[in-house]
C-alpha positions as CSV (number, residue, x, y, z in Angstrom):
1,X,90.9,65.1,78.0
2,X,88.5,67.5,79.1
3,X,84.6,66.4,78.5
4,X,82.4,68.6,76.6
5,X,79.2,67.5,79.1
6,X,77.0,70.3,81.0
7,X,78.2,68.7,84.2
8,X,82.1,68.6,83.2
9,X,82.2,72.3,81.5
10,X,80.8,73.9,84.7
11,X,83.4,72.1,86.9
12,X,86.1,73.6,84.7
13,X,84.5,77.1,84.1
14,X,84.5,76.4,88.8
15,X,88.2,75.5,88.9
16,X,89.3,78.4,86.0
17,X,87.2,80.9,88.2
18,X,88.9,79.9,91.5
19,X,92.2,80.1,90.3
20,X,91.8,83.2,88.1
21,X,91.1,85.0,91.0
22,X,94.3,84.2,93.0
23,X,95.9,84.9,89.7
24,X,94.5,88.4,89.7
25,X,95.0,88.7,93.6
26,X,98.7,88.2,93.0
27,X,99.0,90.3,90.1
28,X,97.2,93.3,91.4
29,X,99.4,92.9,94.8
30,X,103.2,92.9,93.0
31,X,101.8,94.6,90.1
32,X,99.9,97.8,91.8
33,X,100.8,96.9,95.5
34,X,97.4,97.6,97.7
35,X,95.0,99.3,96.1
36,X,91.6,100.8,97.6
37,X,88.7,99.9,96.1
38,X,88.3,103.1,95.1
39,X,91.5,103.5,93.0
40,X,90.1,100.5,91.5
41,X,86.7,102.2,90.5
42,X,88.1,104.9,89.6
43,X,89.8,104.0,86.9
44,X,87.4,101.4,85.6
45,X,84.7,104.4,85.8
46,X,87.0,106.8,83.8
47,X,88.9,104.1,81.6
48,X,89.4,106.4,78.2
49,X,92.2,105.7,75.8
50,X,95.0,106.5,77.5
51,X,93.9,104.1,80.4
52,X,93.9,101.7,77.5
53,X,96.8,102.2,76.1
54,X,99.0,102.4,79.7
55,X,96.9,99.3,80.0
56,X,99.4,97.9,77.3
57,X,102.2,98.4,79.7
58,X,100.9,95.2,82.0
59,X,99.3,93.2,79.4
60,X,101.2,90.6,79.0
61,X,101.7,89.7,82.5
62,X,98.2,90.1,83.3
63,X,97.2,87.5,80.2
64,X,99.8,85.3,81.6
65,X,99.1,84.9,85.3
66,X,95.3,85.6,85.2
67,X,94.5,84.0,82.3
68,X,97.1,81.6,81.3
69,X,98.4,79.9,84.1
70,X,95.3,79.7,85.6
71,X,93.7,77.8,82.6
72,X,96.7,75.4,82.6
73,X,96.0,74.9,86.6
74,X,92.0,74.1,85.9
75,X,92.7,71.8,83.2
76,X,95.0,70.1,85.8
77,X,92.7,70.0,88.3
78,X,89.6,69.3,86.0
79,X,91.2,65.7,84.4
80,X,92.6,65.1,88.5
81,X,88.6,65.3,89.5
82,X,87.6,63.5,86.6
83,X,90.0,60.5,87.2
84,X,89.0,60.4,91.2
85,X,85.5,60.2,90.2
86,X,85.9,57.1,88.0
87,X,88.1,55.7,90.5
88,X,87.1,56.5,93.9
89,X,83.6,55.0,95.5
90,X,80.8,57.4,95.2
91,X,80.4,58.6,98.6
92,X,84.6,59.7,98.0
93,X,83.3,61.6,94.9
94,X,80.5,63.4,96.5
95,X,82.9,64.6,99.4
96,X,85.5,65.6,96.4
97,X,82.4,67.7,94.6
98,X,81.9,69.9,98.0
99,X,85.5,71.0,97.8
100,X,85.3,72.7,94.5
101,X,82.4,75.2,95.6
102,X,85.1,75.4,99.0
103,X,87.8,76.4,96.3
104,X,86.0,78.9,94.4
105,X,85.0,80.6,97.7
106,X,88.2,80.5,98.9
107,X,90.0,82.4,95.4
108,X,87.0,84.8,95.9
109,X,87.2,85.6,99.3
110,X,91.4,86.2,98.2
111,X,90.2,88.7,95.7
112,X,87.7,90.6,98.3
113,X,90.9,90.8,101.0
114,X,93.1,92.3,98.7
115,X,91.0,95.1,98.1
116,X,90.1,95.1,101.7
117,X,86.3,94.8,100.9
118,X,85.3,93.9,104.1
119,X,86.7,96.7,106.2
120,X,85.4,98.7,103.3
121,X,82.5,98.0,104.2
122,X,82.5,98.2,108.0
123,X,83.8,101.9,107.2
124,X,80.0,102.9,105.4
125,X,78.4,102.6,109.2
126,X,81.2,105.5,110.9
127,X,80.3,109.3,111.6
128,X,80.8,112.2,108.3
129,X,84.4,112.5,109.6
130,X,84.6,114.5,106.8
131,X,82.4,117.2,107.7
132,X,83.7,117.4,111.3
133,X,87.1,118.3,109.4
134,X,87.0,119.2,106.4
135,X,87.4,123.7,106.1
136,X,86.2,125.5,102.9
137,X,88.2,127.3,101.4
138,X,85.4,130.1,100.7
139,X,84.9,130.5,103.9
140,X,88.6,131.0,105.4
141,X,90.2,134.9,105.3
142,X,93.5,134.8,103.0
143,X,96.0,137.8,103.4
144,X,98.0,138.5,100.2
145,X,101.6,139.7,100.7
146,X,104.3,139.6,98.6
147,X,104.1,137.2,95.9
148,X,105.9,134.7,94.7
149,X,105.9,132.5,91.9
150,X,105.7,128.7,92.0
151,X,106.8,125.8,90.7
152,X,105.5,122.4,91.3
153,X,107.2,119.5,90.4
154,X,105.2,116.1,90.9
155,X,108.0,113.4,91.1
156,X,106.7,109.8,89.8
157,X,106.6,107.4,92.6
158,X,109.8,109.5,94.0
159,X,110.2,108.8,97.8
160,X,112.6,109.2,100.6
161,X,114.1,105.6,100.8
162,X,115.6,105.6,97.2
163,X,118.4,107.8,99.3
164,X,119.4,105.0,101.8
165,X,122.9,103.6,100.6
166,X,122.5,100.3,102.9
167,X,119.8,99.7,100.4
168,X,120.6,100.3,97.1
169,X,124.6,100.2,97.5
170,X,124.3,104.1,97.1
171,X,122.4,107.2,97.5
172,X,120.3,107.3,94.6
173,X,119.0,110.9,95.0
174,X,122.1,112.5,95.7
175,X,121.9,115.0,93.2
176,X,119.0,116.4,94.7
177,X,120.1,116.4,98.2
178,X,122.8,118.7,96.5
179,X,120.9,121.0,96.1
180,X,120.4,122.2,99.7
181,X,117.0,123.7,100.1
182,X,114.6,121.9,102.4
183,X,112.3,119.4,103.5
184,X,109.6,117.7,105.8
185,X,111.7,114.8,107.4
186,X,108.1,112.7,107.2
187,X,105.8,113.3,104.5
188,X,103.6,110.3,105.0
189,X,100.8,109.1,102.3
190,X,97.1,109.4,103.3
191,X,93.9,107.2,102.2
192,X,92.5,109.0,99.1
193,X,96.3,110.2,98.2
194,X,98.1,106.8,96.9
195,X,98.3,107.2,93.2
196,X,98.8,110.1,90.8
197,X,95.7,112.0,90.1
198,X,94.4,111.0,93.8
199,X,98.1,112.7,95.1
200,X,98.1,115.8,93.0
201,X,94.3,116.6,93.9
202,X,95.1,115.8,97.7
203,X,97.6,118.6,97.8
204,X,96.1,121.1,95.3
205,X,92.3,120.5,97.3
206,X,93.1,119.2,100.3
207,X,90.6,116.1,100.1
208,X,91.0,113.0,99.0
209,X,89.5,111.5,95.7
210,X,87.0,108.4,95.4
211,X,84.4,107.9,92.8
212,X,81.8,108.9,93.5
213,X,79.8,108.6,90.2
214,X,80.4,108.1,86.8
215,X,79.3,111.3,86.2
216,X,81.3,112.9,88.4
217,X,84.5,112.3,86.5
218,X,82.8,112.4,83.0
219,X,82.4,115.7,81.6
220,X,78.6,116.4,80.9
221,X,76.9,118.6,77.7
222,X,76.3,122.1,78.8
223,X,78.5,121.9,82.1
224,X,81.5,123.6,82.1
225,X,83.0,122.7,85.3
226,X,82.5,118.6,86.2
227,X,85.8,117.5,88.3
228,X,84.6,117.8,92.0
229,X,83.3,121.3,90.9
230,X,82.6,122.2,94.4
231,X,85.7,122.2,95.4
232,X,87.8,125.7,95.6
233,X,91.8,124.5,95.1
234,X,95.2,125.9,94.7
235,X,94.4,126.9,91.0
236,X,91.4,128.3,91.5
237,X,92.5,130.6,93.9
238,X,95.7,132.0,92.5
239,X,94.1,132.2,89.1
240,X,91.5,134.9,91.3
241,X,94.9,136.7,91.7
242,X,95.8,137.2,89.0
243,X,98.2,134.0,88.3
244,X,98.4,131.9,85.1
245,X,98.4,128.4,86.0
246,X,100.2,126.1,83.3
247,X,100.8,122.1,83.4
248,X,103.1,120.5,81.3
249,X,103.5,116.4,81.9
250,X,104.7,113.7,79.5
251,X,101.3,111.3,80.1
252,X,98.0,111.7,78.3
253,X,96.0,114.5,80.0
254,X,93.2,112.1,79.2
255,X,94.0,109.6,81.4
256,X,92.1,109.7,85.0
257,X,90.4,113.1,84.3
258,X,93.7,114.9,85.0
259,X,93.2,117.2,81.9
260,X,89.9,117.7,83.3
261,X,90.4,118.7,87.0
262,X,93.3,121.1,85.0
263,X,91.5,123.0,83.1
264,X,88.1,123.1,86.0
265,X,90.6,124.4,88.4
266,X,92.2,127.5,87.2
267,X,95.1,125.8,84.7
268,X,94.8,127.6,81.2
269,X,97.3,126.1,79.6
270,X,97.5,122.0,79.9
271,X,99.7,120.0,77.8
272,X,100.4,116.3,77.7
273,X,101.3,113.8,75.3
274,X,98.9,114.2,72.7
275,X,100.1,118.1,72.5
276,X,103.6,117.0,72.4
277,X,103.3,115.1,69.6
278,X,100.8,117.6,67.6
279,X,103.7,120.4,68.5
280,X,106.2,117.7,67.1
281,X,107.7,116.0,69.6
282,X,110.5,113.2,67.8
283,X,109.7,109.5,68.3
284,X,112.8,109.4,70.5
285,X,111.7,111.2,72.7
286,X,108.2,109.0,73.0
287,X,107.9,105.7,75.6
288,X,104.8,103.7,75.6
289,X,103.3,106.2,77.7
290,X,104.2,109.9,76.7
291,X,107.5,112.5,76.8
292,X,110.4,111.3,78.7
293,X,111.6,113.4,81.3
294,X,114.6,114.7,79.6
295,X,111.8,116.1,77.4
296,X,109.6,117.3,79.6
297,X,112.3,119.3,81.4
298,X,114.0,120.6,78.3
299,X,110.5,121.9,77.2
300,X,109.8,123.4,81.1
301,X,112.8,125.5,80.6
302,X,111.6,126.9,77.6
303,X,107.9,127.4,79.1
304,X,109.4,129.2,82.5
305,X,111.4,131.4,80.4
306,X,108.0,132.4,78.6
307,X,106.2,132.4,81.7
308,X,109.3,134.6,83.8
309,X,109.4,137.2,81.3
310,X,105.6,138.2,80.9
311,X,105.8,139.5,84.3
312,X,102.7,137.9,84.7
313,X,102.9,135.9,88.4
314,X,103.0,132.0,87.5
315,X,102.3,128.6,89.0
316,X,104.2,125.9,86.2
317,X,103.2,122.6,87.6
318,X,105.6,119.1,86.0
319,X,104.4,115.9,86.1
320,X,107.0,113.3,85.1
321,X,107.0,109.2,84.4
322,X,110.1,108.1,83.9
323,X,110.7,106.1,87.3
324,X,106.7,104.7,86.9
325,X,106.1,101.0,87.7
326,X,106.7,98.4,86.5
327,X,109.7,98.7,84.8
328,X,110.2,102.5,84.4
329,X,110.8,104.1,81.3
330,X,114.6,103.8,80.2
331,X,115.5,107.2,78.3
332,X,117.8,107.7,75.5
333,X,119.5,110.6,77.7
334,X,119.4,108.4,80.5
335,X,121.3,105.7,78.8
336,X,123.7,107.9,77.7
337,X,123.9,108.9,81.3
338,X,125.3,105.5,81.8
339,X,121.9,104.1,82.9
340,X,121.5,100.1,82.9
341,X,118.4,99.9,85.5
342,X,115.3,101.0,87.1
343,X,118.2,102.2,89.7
344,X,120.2,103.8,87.2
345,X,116.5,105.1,86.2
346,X,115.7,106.8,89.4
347,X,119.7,108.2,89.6
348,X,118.9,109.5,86.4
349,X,115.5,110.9,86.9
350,X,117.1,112.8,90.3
351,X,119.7,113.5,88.3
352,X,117.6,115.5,85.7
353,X,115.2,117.5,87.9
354,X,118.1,119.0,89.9
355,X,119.5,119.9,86.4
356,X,116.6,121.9,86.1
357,X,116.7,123.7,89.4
358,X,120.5,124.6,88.8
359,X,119.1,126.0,85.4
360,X,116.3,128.2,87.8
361,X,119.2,129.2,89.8
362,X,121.1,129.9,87.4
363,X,118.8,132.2,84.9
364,X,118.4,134.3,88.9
365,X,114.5,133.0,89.1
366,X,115.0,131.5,92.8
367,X,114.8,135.7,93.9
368,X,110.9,135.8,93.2
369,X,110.0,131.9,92.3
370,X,109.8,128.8,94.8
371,X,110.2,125.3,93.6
372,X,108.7,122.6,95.3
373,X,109.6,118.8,94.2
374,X,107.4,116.3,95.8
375,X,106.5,112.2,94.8
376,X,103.0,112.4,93.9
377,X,103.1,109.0,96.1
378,X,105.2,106.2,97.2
379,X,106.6,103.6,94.7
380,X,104.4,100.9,93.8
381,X,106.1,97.1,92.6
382,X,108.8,98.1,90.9
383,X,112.4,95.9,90.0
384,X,113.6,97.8,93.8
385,X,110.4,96.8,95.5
386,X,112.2,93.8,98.0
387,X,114.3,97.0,99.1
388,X,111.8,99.5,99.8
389,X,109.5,97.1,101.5
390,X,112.4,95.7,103.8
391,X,113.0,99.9,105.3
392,X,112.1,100.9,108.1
393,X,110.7,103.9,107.4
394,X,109.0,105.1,104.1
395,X,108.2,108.7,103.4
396,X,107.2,110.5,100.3
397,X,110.4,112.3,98.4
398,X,109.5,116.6,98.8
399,X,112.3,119.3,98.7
400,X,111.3,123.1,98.8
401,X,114.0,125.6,97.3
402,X,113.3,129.5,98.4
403,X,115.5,132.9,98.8
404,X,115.4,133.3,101.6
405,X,114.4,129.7,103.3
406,X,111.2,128.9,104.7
407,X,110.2,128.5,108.0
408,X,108.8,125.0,108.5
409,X,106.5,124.9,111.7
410,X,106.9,120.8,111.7
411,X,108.8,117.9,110.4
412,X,105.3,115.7,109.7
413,X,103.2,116.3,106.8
414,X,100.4,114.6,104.9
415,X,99.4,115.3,101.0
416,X,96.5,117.2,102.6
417,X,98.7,119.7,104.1
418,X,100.2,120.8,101.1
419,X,97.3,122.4,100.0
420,X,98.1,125.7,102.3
421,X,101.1,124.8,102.5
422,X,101.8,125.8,99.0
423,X,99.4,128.6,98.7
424,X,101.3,130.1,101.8
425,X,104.9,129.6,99.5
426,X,103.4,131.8,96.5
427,X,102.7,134.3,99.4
428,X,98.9,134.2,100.6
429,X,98.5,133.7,104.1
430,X,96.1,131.4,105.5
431,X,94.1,132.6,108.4
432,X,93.5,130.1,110.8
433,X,96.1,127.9,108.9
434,X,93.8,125.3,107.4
435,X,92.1,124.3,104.1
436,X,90.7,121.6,103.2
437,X,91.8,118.4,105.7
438,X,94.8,120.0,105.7
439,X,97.1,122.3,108.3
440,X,99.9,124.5,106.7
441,X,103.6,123.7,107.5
442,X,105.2,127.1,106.9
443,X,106.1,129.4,109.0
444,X,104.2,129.7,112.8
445,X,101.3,128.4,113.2
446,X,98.9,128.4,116.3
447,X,97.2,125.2,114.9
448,X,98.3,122.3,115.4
449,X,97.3,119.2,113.5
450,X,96.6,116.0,115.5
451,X,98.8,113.3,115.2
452,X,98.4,110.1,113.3
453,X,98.1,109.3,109.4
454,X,94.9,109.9,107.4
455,X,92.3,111.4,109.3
456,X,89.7,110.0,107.8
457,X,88.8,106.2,105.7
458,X,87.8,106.0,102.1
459,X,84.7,104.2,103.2
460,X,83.7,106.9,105.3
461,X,83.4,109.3,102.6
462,X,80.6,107.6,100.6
463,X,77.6,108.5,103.4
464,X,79.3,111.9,103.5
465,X,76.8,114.8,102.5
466,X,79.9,117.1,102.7
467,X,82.0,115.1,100.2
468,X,78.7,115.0,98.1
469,X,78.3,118.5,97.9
470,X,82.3,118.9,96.1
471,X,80.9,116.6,93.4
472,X,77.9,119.0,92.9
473,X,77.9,121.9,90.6
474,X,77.3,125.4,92.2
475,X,78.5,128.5,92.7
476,X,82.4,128.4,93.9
477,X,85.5,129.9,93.1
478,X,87.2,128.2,90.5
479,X,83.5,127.7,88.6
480,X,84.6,131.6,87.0
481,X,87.9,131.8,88.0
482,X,86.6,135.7,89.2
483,X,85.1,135.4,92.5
484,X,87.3,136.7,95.2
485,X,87.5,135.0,98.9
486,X,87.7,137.4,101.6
């Protein structure tokens, strides 16, 4: 049994400490796959309710592998000590007592490497990449020509290799490829980009997101602008002229500061799962998390009807979750759809979204509107993840609808790009072709961006005065939502 002595409890609080952290190594790695250190503060810095409440979703596993099973594993290996050293000759127990410091280092040093905390570090002693690339937006020269309306679909976890039939018996997004329209052949993720709220401010900003503070992300008394408030993004500038941006997603708007970068970047109208269920939304069409898609899309069809008919140009941005790790989120219209799977999920999920374009199409919206459909990143461990991992090639799920078709000036594309990328779709031309870290893919361009992934590292960013400055409140576009850029 264990003994209750000073010695003895600190040997077993050694052993549970060592293997608690391989436990949460190994859950964070098929749980999350391999998060920056930055996702991880992130979240921890702006963990409100709904953080808590997705935290629900993994709770059981986490209590299991980190807790659990590594308790059972130190009491194992605390009564295994225990009888070696009333055994063994002393000189054997005094060698046995160095391993256990070895072992806690050891699990540590696991932990640090999954989150890459060593190259993290190396990365704080590089140049400000960030100012040698970044382009503000208040300084670049947009041409307004005809305009179009937009809408922005941010597909959970939604990428390319869900379509290969070698791996998956079938092509799961085969409704959307339907479709026709158009899309970037390699739409690769970028550091700063790998998880919602980071992918959706990488291609409305053009930066990537990191933590910076925790008042950064927190909204203080008296300020009315807080999420990276010197940054001038896609809703700031179309609200200047004259658009009304509106977000409708099934999670909480609380959760990460997305209600909060919303509403301090041009989007007037913001709804998420605690408006759904204050409008009335029926327990059926609630998960753990928020609305199912089915619901979301039903209620987008209602909200671009709205939105078409004030005449009033529009940017309607969708978030959905159904297809979110680790399980998805198995919809009554799904099932009905014959869904049995996360596989039968994601057919579904593709299924429903190109429903909704057909219902664009069809109501004659695709003569003045473009839709864009885009996976705010590539999956994370999910029930398919032995598949995705064994392709070749991943790439991030986009698909751009337009009458006529767009001119794409290259197949390659990173989150960044989509910045004026996007504002060049609702018809503002870019001069110069680049905002943010990013280099717009329509039509002809003169610029071209150099090859590679992510031009800059996470790390880099913290000694960056440039990045600083976004997080600091002053004078920009979207602080009014009136200024005008030249």
């Amino acid at each position: 049994m264990i003994r209750l002595t000073a010695p003895g409890l600190l040997r077993f609080l050694g052993y549970f400490t060592s293997f608690a952290a391989v436990g949460l190594a190994a859950w964070i790695d098929h749980t999350f796959g391999e998060p920056s250190i930055d996702q991880i503060l992130y979240h921890l810095h702006y963990s409100e309710g709904a953080a808590v409440q997705m935290g629900q979703i993994f709770i059981f596993t986490f209590i299991a592998e980190v807790i659990a099973f590594p308790f059972g594993f130190a009491v194992a290996a605390h009564l295994a000590h225990g009888a070696v050293e009333r055994r063994w000759p002393a000189w054997r127990a005094h060698v046995l007592k160095a391993a256990l410091p070895a072992a806690a280092l050891w699990g540590v040093a696991a932990l640090l490497l999954q989150f890459s905390v060593f190259s993290y570090a190396a990365a704080q002693l590089g140049p400000d990449r960030f100012a040698e690339l970044y382009v503000d937006p208040n300084t670049v020269k947009l041409h307004d020509g005809p305009r179009s309306n937009l809408i922005i679909i941010y597909a959970e976890s939604l990428e390319e290799t869900y379509g290969d039939p070698q791996a998956f018996g079938r092509d799961l997004l085969a409704p959307l490829r339907q479709l026709g329209g158009q899309r970037f052949a390699n739409y690769q993720p970028a550091e700063g980009a790998t998880w919602t709220m980071a992918g959706i401010v990488a291609s409305q900003c053009g930066v990537p997101l990191k933590v910076y503070s925790e008042y950064d992300i927190r909204r203080q008394p008296g300020s009315a602008r807080v999420f990276l408030p010197g940054a001038t993004c896609l809703g700031d500038i179309l609200a200047a002229r004259g658009y009304r941006n509106v977000f409708l997603g099934g999670a909480p708007l609380s959760f990460a500061g997305k209600g909060s970068f919303l509403r301090d970047h041009g989007y007037t109208n913001t709804y998420g799962r605690d408006e759904w269920e204050k409008a009335g939304a029926k327990p059926e069409e609630l998960n753990e998390w928020g609305l199912y898609d089915s619901a979301l899309l039903q209620r987008a069809r209602s909200k671009l009807d709205e939105l078409h008919a004030s005449g009033q140009p529009f940017n309607l941005t969708l978030l959905t979750l159904d297809t979110h790790n680790p399980h998805g989120f198995m919809s009554p219209a799904c099932r009905a759809r014959g869904a049995r799977d996360f596989s039968g999920i994601v057919d579904c999920a593709a299924t429903q979204l190109a429903d909704f374009v057909r219902f664009v199409e069809q109501r004659g919206y695709l003569r003045d509107t473009r839709v864009v459909i885009i996976g705010d990143h590539l999956a994370v461990p999910n029930p398919l993840w032995t598949q995705l991992q064994q392709a070749r090639h991943r790439s991030i799920f986009n698909l751009v609808l337009a009458r006529p078709q767009i001119q794409f000036n290259r197949a390659d594309v990173l989150p960044f790009d989509m910045f004026p990328t996007l504002l060049e779709l609702a018809g503002t031309a870019v001069e110069g072709d680049r905002l943010g870290l990013g280099y717009s893919a329509a039509f002809q361009t003169n610029v071209v961006r150099p090859q590679g992934g992510s031009p800059i590292t996470l790390g880099a960013l913290r000694g960056s005065r440039s990045y600083r400055a976004l997080w600091e409140p002053g004078d920009s576009l979207g602080a009014s939502g009136s200024a005008q850029l030249p």
